[in-house]
N, C-alpha and C positions, 0 to 999 in steps of 0.2 A: 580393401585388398581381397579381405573374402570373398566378396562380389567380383572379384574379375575388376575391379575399378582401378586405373593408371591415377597414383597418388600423388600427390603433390602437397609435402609437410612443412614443417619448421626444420631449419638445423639449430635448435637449440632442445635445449631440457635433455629428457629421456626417447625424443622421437625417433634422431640419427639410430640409436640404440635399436631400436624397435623396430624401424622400416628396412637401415640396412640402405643396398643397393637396389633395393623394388621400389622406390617412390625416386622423387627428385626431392631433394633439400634446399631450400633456402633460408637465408636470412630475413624475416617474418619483418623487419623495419624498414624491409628493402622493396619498396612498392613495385619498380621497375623487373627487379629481379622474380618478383613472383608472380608479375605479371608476363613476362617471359617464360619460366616452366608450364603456366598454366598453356600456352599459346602450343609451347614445343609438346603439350600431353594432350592437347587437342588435335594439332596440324602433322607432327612426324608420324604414321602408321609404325613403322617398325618398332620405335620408342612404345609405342602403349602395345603390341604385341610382348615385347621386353618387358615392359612394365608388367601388366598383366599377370604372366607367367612367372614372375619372380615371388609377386603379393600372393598368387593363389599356393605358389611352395612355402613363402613363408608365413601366411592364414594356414597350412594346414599345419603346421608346428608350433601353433601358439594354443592355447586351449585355456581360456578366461578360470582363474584362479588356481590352476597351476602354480604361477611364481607364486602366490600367498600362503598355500597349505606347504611348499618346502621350505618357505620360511620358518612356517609355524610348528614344521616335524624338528629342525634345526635350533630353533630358541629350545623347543619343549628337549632334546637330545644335549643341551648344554644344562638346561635345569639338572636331570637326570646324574650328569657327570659330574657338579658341585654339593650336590646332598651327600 
């Protein structure tokens, strides 16, 4: 996504979560169906224009260990609160 690259994920796990409405989702058992998003992020211009512009908004909102150090402010701020 940070590349400017039209995605093409899982809809399972934590990915729906993470990509949002900037990738396409599929069902990863679903050979047809993912072969179909790749086809639609290949061949629709408009779609990877959309796509494009959604991943590079939301690549710039993501910033790699972010969600890990507010965990770790939040564990260490509950320690804090039971002593």
């Amino acid at each position: 996504m940070a590349c400017g690259t039209p995605v093409v994920c899982s809809n399972t796990s934590s990915l729906p979560e993470v990509a949002g409405d900037a990738a396409l989702l599929v069902d990863p058992a679903d050979v047809r169906a993912l072969a179909g998003a790749m086809e639609r992020a290949l061949t629709d211009e408009a779609l990877r224009v959309t796509l494009r512009a959604r991943g590079m908004g939301k690549a710039r909102g993501v910033h790699m260990g972010t969600g890990s150090s507010k965990d770790t402010d939040g564990l260490s701020s509950i320690g804090e609160n039971t002593a």
